[in-house]
C-alpha positions in Angstrom: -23.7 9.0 -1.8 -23.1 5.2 -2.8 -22.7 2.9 0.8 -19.2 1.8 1.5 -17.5 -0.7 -0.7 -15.7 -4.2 0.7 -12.9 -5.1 -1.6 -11.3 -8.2 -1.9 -8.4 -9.0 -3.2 -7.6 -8.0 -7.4 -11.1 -5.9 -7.1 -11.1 -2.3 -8.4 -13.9 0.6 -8.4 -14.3 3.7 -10.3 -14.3 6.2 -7.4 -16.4 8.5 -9.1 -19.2 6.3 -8.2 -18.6 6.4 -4.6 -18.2 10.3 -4.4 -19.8 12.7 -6.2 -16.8 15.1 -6.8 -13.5 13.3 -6.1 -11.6 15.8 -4.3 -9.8 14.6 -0.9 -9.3 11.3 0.1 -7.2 10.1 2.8 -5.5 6.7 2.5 -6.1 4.8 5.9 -3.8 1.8 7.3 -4.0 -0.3 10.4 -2.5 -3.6 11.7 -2.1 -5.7 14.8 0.9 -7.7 16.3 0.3 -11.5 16.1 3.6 -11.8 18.2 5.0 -9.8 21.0 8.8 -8.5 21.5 9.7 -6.2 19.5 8.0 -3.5 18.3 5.9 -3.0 15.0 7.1 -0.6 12.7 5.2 -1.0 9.5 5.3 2.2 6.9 2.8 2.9 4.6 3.8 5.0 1.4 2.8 5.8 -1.9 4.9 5.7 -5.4 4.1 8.4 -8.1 4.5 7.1 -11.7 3.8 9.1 -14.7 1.2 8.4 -17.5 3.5 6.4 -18.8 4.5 4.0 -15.5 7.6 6.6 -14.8 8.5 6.9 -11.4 8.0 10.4 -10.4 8.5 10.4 -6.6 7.2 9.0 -3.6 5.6 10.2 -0.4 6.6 7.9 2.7 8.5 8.7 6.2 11.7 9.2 4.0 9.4 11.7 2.1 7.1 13.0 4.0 5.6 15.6 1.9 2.8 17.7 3.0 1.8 20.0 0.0 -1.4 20.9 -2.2 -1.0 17.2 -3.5 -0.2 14.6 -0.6 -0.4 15.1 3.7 1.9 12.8 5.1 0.3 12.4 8.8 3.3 11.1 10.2 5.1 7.7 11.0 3.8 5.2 14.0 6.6 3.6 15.5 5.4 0.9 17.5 1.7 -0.2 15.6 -1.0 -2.1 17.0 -3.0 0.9 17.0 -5.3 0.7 14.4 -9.0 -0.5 14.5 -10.8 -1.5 11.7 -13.1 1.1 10.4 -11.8 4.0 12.9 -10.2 6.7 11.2 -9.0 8.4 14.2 -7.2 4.6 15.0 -5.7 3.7 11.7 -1.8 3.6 12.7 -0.9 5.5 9.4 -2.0 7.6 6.7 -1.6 10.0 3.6 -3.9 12.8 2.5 -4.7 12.6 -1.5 -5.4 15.8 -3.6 -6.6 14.6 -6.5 -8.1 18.0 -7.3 -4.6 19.5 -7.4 -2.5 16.1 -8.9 -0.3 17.1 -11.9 -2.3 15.7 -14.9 1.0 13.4 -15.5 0.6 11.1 -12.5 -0.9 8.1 -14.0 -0.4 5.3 -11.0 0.2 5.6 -7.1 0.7 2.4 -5.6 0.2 2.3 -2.1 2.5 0.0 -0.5 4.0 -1.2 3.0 6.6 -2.0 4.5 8.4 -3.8 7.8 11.2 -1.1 9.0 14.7 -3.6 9.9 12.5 -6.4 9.6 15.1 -8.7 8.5 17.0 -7.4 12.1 13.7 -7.9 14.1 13.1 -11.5 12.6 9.5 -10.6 11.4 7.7 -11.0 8.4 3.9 -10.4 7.5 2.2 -13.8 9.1 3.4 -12.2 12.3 0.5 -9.2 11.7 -3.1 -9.5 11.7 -5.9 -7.4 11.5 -4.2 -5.4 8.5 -6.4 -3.1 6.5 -6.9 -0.2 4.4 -9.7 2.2 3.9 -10.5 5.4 1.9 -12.3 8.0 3.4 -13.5 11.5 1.6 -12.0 14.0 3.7 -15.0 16.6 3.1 -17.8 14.7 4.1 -15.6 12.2 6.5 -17.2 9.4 4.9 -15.8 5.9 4.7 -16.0 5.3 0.9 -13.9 1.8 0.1 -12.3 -0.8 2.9 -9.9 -3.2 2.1 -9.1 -6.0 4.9 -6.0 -8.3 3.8 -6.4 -11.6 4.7 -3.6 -13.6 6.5 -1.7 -16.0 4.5 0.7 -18.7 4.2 2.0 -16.7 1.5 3.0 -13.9 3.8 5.7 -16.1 5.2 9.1 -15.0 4.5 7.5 -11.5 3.5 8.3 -8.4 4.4 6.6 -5.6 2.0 3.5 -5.7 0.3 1.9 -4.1 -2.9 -1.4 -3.1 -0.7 -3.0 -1.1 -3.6 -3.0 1.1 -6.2 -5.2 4.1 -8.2 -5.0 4.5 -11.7 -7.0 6.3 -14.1 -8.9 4.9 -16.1 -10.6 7.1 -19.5 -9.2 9.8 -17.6 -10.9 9.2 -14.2 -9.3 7.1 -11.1 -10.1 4.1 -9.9 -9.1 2.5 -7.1 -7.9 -1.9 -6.9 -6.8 -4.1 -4.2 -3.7 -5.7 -4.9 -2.6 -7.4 -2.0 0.5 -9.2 -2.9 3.3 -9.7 -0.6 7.4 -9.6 -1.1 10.8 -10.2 0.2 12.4 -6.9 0.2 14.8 -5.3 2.8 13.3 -1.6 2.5 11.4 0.9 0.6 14.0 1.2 -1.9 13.6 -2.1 -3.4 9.9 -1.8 -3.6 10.1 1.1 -5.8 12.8 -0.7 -7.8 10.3 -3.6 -8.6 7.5 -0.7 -9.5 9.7 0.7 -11.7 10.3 -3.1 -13.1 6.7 -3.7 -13.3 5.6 -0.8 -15.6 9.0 -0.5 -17.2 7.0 -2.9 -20.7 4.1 -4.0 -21.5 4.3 -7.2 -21.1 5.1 -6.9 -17.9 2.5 -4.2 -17.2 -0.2 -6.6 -18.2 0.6 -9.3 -16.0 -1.2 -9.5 -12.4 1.2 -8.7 -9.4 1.1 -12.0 -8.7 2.2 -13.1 -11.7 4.9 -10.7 -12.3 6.3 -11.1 -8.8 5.9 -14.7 -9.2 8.6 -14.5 -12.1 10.6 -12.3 -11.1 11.3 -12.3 -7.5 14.5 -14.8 -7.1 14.0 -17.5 -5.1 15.8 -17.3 -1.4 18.9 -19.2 -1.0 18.9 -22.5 1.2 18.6 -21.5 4.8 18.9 -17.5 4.3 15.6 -17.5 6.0 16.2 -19.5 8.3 19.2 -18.0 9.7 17.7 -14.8 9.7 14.1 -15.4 11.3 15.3 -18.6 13.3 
């Protein structure tokens, strides 16, 4: 079996290279306060779309399904837990069947989110230490690890597009995206999905790009009033 891989940001692998038979793989994420108070709720889920970039459904704490296809672990409620490289630390994660995946998924977009954020007055610079990994479940072996590096650009932002696997040629790779956004809850991040895959054009433009065009820009002092 191939040594662990270090992605950075807009890097993909075929996972098939890391793992003989891609069977189980469970989909890791940790993160650390940068600021006491309140807690640190941050949800990690995963977006279903079709072959086609159709939303299909999506596994997250509103969704928690455990079947053949997905294990929800459950949702942490306060974070901080997580240690870099530690599976049994990560603060959240979902279980991946891709043995038993209906042949029409097509994308699953790993993405998180800050629950209430906006009431909490926290965005992403106020987390550190965030991360995700990909372990096989069989063997237990840590095959990719993603660390997301702090950012100006996190300002202001609330959600982030961590990941997502697609197939490729009919096998499934694996790419960091790493892009953050101003969103209010899960919800909305699906709804940008959905706009990101709904043409081509859009489809081939990077996250940052797209989000770069499309996300509106915040009006004078809304910001401010809510994270002052």
């Amino acid at each position: 079996m191939a040594e662990k891989i270090r992605l950075v940001k807009s890097q993909s692998i075929r996972l098939t290279k890391l793992v003989k038979e891609l069977q189980k793989v469970m989909c890791g994420m940790g993160w650390k306060p940068s600021k006491s108070g309140h807690t640190w709720d941050l949800d990690q889920s995963i977006v279903v779309l079709d072959n086609d970039g159709r939303y299909v459904k999506q596994i997250s704490y509103r969704d928690p399904e455990r079947s053949n296809e997905f294990f929800y672990h459950g949702d942490d409620l306060t974070g901080g837990g997580g240690k870099k490289g530690k599976k049994n630390e990560d603060d959240e994660q979902i279980d991946i069947n891709f043995e038993q995946l209906d042949p029409s998924y097509g994308r699953l977009i790993v993405i998180m989110n800050i629950y209430e954020a906006y009431n909490k007055h926290q965005d992403l610079s106020m987390v550190r230490d965030a991360y995700i990994h990909l372990y096989d479940v069989n063997t237990q072996k840590e095959l990719v690890e993603y660390s997301i590096e702090n950012s100006s650009k996190f300002e202001e932002k609330t959600g982030m597009f961590v990941g997502e696997f697609y197939k490729n040629g009919g096998e499934w790779e694996f790419a960091a995206i790493g892009e953050p956004a101003r969103v209010r809850n899960i919800s909305e991040m699906v709804e940008i999905i959905k706009k990101k895959y709904s043409s081509t054009a859009t489809m081939n433009q990077s996250w940052e790009e797209f989000l770069n065009s499309s996300e509106p820009a915040p009006k004078k002092g809304f910001f401010s009033r809510l994270f002052g």
